[in-house]
N, C-alpha and C positions, 0 to 999 in steps of 0.2 A: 846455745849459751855463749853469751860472749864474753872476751876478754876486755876490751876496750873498757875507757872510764867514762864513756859517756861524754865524753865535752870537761869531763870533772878535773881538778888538780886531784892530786894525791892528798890524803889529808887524815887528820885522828879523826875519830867516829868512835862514841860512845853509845851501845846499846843499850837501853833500861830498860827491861821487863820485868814485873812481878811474877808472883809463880806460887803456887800452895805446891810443900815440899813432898817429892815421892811420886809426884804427880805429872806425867809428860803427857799434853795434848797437841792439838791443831796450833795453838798459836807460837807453845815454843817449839815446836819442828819449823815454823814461816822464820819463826825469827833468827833459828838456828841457821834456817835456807839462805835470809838477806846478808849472814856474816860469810857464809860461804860465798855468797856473789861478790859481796863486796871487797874480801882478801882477794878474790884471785881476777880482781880488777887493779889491783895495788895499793889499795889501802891501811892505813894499820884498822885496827878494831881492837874494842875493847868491848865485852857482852858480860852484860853484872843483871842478873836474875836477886831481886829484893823477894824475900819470905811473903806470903802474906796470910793472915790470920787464919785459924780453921773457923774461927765464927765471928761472925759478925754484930759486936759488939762494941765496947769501949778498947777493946785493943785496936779497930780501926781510927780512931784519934793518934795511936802511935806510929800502926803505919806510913799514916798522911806526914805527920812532924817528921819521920824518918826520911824518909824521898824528900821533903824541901831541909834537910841537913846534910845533904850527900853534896860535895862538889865532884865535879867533872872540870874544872878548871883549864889542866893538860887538854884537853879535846878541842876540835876543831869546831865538831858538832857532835849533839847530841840528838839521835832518833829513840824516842819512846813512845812506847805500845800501851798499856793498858795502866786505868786506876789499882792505885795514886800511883806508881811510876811516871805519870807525863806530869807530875808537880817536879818532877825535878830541878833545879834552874842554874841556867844557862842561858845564855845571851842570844845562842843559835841553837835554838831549841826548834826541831819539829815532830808534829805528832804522827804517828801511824796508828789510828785509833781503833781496833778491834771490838771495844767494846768497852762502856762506864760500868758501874756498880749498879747494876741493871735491877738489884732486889730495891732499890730505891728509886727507881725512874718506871719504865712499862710494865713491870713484875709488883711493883707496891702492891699491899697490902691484897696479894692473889695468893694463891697454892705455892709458888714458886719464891715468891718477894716476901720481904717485911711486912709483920702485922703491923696494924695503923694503932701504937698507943705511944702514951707520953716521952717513953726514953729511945723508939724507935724511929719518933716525928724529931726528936734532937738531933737526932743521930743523921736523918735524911737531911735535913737542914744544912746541917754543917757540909756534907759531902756535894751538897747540890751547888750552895754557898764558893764552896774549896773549887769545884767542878767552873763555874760561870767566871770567876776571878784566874786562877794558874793557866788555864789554860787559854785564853785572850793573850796571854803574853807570848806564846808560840808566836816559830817565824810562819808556821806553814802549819794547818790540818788536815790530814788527810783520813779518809774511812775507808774502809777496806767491802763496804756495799754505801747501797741507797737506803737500805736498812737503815744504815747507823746514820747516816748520814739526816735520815728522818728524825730519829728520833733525838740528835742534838739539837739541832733546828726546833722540835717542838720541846723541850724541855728547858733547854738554856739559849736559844734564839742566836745560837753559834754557826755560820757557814763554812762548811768545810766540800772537800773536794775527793771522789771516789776515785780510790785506787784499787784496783782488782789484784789480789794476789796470785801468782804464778804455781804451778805446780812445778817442785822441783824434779820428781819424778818420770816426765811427760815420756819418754823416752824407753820407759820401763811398761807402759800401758800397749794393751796389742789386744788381740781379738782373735780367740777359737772357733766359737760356737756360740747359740743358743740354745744352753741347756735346759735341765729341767728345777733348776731352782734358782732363790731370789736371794740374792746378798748382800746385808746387811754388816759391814765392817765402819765399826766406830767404837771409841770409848764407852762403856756398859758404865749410863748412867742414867737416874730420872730423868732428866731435860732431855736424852736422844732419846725414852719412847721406846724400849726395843719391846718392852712388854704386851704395846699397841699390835705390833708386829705378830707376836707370838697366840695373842690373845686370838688374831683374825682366822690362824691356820684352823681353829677348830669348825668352821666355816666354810673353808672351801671345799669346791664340790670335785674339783682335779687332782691329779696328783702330781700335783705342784709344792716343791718344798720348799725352807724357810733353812738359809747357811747364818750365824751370825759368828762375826768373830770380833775378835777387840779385848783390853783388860779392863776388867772394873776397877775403879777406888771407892767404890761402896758394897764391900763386900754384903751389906745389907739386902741391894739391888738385884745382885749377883742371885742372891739364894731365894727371894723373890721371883726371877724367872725361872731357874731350876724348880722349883716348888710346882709353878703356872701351869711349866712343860708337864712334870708328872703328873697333878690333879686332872688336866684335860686328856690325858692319854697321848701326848704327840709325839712321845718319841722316836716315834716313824716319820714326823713328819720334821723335828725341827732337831738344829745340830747346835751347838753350842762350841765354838769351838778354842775359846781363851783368844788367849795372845797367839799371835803368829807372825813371823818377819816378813819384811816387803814384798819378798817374790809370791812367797805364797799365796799373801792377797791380791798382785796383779795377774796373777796365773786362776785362780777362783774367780775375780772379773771377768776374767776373758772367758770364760767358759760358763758364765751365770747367763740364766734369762734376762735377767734386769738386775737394779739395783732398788734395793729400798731403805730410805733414810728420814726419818720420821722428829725429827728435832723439835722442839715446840719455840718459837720465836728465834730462829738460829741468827745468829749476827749476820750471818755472810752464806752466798754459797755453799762455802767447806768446799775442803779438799775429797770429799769422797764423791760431791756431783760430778768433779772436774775430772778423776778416775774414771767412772760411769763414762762419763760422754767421751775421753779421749780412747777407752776401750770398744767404742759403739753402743752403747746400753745407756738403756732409757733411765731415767728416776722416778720410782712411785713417791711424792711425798703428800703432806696434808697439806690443808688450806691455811692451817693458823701456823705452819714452818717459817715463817720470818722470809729471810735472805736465802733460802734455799730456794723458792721459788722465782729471785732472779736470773736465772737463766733458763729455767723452764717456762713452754708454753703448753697447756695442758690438749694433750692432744694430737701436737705437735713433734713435740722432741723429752716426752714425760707426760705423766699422770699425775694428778694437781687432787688430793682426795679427800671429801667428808672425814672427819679427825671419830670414825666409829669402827671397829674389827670386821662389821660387816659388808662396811665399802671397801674395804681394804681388802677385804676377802674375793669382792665382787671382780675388781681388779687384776686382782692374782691371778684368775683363773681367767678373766678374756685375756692376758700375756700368754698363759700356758697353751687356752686353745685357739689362738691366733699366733703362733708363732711370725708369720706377715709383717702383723700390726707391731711384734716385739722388733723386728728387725728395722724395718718402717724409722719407726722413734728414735731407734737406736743409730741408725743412721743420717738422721737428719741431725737428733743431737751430737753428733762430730763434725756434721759440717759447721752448723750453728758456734759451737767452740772457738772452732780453727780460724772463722772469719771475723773474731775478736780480736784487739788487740793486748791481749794480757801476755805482758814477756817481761823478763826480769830486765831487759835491757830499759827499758821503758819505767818499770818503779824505782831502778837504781840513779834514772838521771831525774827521777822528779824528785826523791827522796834530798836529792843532795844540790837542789836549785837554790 
């Protein structure tokens, strides 16, 4: 981690991100991480997290109006991250784009997205409309995969440029063993799948176990897997294990056979492949995981898998009895890692060009 500004002057820097309240994931710890690099390069910051609606209705009409009533005037520049936050405006506006309003773009009218009826087709209009006009007037776009990166290019025929986000933890990641279970640390939500997960141990033929850890915001979800666990009998086989602070999860890494992270269309990577690979451990994910499967090669440095409990099962257990072939992966996917260029020193001088 460097001190240095990169070539940059000193300068204000206004962060905008949105954020559903109560709620701490992946993107505001990245953007919590860029204000950390950024002050202690010498710049002022200033980080304003905008409410955004629990549903997606007509109060997104307000959230949009709100982000283009905000000035940032005082700022030198302004970096925003996610819909409507990057409607903000400013004259040195750039985007770091994580992700649009994805229930109206490759999630439409699926399981995931908006159904396809008359006040829903307004509503996508308007945001896709809002989406193709605010954001043309950026100095700079940047996507945090090829993911995103795709699917602006196909939806608003926007070109933007991939910036891979850093772990800021890198240094915290280390390597025990190959033990005898698979873990799964993420926010406990539908879109991460942990259920997929849980569903497969009934399955396997080793005794090979299933760690998951992470806090729900759908306590819905939450009692859902709980339920999964008890109806299939696994509580020998799967832990559940809440919230837990950093160390704990880099210490359970290091000591996991693998890691398994099961996302369904992820924007990016995530930061939990880039733990995996800097601890030496492979990634089981699915085939329809989005951006997760950017930096895996199936075979190579992770397992790339049929989205069914019984491929996942299948899986599980050539890890457990190959251990080889777990070490194998797990050590290619750190070299694979390391001979990237993803460093905060590098998004901090593109961020502010």
């Amino acid at each position: 981690m460097g001190n240095d500004r990169s070539g940059a002057d000193k300068i204000r820097i206004a962060l905008v991100n949105n954020y559903q309240p109560f709620v701490y994931g992946g993107a505001e710890f990245l953007v919590d991480s860029l204000r950390t690099q950024l002050l202690s390069r010498g710049h002022q910051v200033s980080l304003t997290r905008i409410p955004f609606p629990a549903t997606l209705d007509h109060k997104l009409i307000n959230n949009i109006l709100s982000c283009r009533c905000i000035s940032f005037d005082e700022a030198d520049k302004v970096i925003a991250f996610k819909f409507p936050a990057y409607f903000v405006p400013h004259d040195n506006r750039t985007v770091w784009m994580f992700h649009q309003l994805r229930q109206v773009y490759e999630l439409w009218d699926g399981p995931y997205g908006l159904r396809d009826d008359p006040k829903n087709a307004a509503l996508r209009q308007l945001v896709i409309g809002s989406d193709n006009h605010f954001l043309r007037q950026s100095k700079h776009i940047f996507v945090n995969s090829n993911e995103v990166a795709g699917r602006l290019k196909t939806y608003n025929d926007i070109d933007s440029e991939v910036l891979y986000p850093p772990l800021l933890d890198r240094d915290r990641c280390h390597f025990k063993e190959y033990g005898d279970f698979l873990f799964y640390p993420s926010r406990m939500t539908t879109f991460k799948r942990q259920h997929l997960a849980v569903e497969s141990m009934q399955y396997v033929s080793s005794k090979v176990r299933l760690v998951l850890a992470g806090k729900s915001d759908e306590p819905e979800y939450e009692e859902k897997l709980r339920n999964l666990i008890a109806a299939k009998k696994l509580g020998d086989k799967v832990t559940m294990l809440g919230w837990i602070d950093q160390q704990e999860k880099f210490d359970l890494m290091a000591g996991a056979l693998a890691c398994v992270y099961l996302p369904y269309q992820e924007d990016s990577y995530g930061f939990v492949s880039m733990e995996a690979f800097y601890s030496r451990k492979c990634v089981v994910t699915l085939q329809d995981s989005g951006g997760t499967k950017e930096l895996l090669v199936d075979g190579v440095n992770g397992l790339v898998v049929y989205p069914s409990p019984r491929a996942l099962a299948e899986k599980f257990d050539l890890l457990y009895e190959n251990r080889r072939l777990a070490r194998d992966l797990g050590e290619q996917a750190f070299a694979d890692l390391n001979s990237r260029d993803i460093s905060w020193d590098t998004v901090v001088e593109k961020l502010l060009k």
